[in-house]
C-alpha beads as a LAMMPS data file, in Angstrom:
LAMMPS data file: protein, C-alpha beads

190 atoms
189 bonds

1 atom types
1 bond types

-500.0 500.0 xlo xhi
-500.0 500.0 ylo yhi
-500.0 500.0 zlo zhi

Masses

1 110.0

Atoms # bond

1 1 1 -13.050 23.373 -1.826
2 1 1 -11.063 20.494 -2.815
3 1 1 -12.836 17.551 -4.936
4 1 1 -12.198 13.963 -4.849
5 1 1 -12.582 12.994 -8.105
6 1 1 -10.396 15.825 -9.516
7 1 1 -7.256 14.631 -6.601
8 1 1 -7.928 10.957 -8.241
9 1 1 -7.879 12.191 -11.711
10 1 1 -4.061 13.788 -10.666
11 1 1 -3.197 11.119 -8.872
12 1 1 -3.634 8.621 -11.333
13 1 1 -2.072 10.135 -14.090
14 1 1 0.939 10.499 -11.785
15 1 1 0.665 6.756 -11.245
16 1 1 0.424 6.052 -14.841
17 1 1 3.667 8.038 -15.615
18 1 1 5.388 5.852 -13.065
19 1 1 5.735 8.346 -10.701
20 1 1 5.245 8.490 -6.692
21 1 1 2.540 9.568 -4.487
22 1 1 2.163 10.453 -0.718
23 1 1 -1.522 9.390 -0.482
24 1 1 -3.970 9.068 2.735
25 1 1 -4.819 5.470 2.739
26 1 1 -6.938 3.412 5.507
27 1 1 -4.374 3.570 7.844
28 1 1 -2.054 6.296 7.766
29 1 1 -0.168 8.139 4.861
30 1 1 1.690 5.960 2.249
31 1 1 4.081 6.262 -0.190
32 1 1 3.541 4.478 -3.372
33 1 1 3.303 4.031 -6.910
34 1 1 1.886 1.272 -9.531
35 1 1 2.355 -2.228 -8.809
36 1 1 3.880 -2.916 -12.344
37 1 1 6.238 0.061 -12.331
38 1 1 10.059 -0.964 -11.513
39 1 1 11.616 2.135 -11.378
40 1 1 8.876 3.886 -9.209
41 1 1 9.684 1.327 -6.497
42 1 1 13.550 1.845 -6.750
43 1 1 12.603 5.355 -5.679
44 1 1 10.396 4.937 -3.149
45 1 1 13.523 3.295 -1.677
46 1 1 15.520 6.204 -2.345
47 1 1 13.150 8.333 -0.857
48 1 1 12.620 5.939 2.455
49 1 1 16.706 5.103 2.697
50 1 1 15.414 1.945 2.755
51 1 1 17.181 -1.130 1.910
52 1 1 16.113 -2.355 -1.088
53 1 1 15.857 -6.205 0.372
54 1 1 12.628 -5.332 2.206
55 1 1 9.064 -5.554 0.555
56 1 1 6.071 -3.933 0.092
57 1 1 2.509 -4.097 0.749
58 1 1 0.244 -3.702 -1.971
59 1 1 -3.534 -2.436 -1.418
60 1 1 -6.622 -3.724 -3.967
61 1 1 -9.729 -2.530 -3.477
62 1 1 -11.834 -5.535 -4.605
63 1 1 -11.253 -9.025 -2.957
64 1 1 -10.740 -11.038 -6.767
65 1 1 -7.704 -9.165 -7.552
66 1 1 -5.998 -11.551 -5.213
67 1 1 -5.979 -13.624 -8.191
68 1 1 -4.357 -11.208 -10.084
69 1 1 -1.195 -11.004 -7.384
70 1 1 -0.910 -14.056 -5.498
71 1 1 0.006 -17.592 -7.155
72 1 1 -2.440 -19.512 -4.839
73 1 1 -4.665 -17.907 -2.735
74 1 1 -5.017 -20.252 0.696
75 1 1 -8.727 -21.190 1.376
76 1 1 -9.388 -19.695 4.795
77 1 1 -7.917 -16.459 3.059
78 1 1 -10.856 -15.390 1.707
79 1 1 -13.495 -15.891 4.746
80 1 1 -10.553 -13.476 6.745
81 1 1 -10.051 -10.906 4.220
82 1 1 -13.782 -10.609 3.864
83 1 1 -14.846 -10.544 7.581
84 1 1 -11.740 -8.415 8.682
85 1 1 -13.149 -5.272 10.810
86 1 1 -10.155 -3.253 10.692
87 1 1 -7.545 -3.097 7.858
88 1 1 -5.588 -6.186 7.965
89 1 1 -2.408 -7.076 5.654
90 1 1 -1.936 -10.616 4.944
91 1 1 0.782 -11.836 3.370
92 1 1 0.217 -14.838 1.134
93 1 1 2.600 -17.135 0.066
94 1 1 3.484 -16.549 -3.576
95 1 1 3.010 -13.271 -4.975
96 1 1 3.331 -12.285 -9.101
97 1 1 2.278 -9.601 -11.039
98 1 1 4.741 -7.179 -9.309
99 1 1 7.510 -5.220 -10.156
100 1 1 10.565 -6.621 -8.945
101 1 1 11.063 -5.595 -4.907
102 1 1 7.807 -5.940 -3.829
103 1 1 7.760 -9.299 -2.698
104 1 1 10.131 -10.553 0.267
105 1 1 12.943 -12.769 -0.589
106 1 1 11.110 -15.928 -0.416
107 1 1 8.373 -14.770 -2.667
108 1 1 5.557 -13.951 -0.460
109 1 1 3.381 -10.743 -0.743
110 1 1 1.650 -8.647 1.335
111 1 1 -1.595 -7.846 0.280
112 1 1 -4.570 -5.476 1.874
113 1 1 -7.982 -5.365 1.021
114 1 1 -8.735 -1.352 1.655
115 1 1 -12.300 0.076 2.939
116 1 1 -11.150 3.525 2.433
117 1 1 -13.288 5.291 0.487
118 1 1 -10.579 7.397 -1.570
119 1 1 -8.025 4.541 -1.881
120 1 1 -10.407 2.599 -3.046
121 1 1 -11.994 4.439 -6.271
122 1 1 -8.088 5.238 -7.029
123 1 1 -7.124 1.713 -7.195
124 1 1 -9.991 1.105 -9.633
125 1 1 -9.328 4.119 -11.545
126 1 1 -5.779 2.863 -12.197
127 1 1 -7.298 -0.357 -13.060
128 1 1 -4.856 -2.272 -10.656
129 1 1 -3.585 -2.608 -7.083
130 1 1 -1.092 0.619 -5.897
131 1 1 2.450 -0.340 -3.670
132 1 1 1.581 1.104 0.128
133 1 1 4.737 1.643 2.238
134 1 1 4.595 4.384 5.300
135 1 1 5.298 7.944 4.837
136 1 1 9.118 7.992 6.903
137 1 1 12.299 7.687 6.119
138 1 1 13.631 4.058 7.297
139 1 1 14.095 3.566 10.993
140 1 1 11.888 7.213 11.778
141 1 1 8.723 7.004 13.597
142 1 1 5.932 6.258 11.537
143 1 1 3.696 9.565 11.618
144 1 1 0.645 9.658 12.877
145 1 1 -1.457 11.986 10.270
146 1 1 -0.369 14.135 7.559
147 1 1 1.574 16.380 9.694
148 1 1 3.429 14.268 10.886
149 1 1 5.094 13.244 7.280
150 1 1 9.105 14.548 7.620
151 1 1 9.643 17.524 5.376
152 1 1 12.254 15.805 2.703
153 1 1 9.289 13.398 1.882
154 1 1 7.247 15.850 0.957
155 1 1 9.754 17.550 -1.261
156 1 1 10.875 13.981 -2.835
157 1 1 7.758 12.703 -3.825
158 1 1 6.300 13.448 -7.110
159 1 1 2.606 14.151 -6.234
160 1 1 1.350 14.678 -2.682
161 1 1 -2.112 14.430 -2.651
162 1 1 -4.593 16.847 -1.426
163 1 1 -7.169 14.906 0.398
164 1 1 -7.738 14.668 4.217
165 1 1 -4.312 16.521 5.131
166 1 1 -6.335 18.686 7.994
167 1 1 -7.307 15.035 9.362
168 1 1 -5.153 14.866 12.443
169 1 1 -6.952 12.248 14.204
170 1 1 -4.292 9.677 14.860
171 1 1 -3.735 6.463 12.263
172 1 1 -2.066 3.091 13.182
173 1 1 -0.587 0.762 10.729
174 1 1 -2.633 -2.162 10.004
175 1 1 -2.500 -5.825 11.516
176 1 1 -0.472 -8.346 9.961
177 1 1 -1.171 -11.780 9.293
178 1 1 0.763 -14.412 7.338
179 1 1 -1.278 -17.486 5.917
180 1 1 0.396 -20.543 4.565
181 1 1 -1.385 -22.856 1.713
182 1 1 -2.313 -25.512 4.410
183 1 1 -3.986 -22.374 6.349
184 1 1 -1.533 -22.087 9.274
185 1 1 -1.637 -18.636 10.064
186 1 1 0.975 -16.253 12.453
187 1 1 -0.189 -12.975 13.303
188 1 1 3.632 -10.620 12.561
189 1 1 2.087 -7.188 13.960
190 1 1 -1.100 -6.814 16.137

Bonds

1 1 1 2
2 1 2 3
3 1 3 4
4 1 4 5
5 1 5 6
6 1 6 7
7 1 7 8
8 1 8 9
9 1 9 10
10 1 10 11
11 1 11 12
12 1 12 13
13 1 13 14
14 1 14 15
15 1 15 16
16 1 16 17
17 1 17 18
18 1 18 19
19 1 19 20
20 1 20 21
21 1 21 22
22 1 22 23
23 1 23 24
24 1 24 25
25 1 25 26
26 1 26 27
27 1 27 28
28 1 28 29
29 1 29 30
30 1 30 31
31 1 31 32
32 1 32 33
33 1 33 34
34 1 34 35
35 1 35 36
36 1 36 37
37 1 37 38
38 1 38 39
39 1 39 40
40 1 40 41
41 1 41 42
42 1 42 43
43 1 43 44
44 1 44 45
45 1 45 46
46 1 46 47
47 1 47 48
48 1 48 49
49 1 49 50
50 1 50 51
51 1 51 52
52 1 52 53
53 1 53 54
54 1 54 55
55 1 55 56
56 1 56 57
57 1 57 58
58 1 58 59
59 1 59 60
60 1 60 61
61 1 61 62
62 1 62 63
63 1 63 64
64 1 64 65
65 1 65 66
66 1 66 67
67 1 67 68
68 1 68 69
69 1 69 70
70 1 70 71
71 1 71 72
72 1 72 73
73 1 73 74
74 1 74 75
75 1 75 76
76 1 76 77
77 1 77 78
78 1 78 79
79 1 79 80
80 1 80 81
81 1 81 82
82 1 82 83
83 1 83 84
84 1 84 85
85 1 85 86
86 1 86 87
87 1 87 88
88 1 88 89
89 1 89 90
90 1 90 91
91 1 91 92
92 1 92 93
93 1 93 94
94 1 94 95
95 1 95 96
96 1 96 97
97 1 97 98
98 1 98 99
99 1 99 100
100 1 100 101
101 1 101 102
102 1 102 103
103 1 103 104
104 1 104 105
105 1 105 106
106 1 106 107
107 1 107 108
108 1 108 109
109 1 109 110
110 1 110 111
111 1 111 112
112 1 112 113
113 1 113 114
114 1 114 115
115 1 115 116
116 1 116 117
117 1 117 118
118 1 118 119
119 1 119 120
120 1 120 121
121 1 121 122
122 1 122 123
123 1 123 124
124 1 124 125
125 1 125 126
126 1 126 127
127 1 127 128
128 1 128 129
129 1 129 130
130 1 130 131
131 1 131 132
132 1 132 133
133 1 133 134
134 1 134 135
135 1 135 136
136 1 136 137
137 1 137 138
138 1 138 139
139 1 139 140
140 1 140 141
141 1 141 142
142 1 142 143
143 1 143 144
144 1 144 145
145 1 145 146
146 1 146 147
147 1 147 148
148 1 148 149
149 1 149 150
150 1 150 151
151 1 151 152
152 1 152 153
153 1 153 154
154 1 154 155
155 1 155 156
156 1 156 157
157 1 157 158
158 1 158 159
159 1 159 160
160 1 160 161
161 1 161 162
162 1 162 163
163 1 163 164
164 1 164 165
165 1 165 166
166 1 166 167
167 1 167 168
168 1 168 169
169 1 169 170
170 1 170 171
171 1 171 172
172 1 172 173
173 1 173 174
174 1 174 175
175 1 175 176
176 1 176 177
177 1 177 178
178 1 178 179
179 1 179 180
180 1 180 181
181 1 181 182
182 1 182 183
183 1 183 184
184 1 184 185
185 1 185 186
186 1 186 187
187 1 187 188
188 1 188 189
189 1 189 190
């Protein structure tokens, strides 16, 4: 039987050698790697084909590391992220503590607050928020559950964790919300 805490131990230390991971998240299966780690992110591009102009989302698992990644969090941000019944991305308006291509060209971040059990104790275990981008290559259909993830992912990634792959009950990407500092807020996927 598999454990949890022994697939977050691995997982980790891949994450701490700046490495990638294929990891179940609330949602569906993400890429990713540490928030801090440059290189890691240039190859989670590789891996994707992705252009490396597009950003990231980054998960926490506690509410006050917003502080830690966003230059200003907007007021009403914090009532929404809190009260949010299903996994919601906002993206703030000026993101830091991030390796560079994480943030979009104009310097705002994507940021999700996970409720995930496992995502959650491995974000704390690293001791800071992970990168979250779906398991495809660019412009493929985002899969559904774990076997849905395309073949040459699997074999590109560093680490694929071994945690809720017999889960085939279908996963949606999350909501997204942008909130400026004066609150104004434009929902970009419902």
């Amino acid at each position: 039987m598999i454990k949890m805490n022994e697939e977050l131990e691995k997982a980790v230390k891949i994450l701490r050698e700046g490495k990638t991971l294929l990891y179940p998240t609330d949602t569906i299966w993400g890429l990713g790697c540490d928030v801090r780690c440059e290189p890691a992110v240039h190859r989670i591009n590789e891996i994707k084909k992705r252009p490396k102009d597009k950003s990231y989302i980054v998960l926490i698992a506690e509410i006050g590391q917003l502080y830690d990644y966003v230059k200003k969090v907007p007021e009403i941000a914090w009532d929404i992220v809190d009260f949010a019944e299903n996994p919601l991305t906002v993206v703030y308006p000026g993101g830091k503590g991030v390796a560079y291509g994480i943030t979009a060209e104009d310097g705002s971040i994507a940021i999700r607050l996970v409720r995930d059990e496992f995502c959650s104790k491995l974000i704390k275990k690293l001791g800071r928020a992970i990168v979250s981008t779906s398991a495809n290559i660019s412009g493929d259909k985002t899969p559904e559950n774990f076997t849905g993830v395309n073949p040459d992912i699997l074999k590109a990634v560093d680490y694929v964790v071994n945690w809720r792959q017999e889960d085939k009950k279908i996963s949606r990407p999350s909501t997204i919300m942008k909130i400026e500092l004066d609150g104004e807020i434009k929902f970009i996927r419902k």
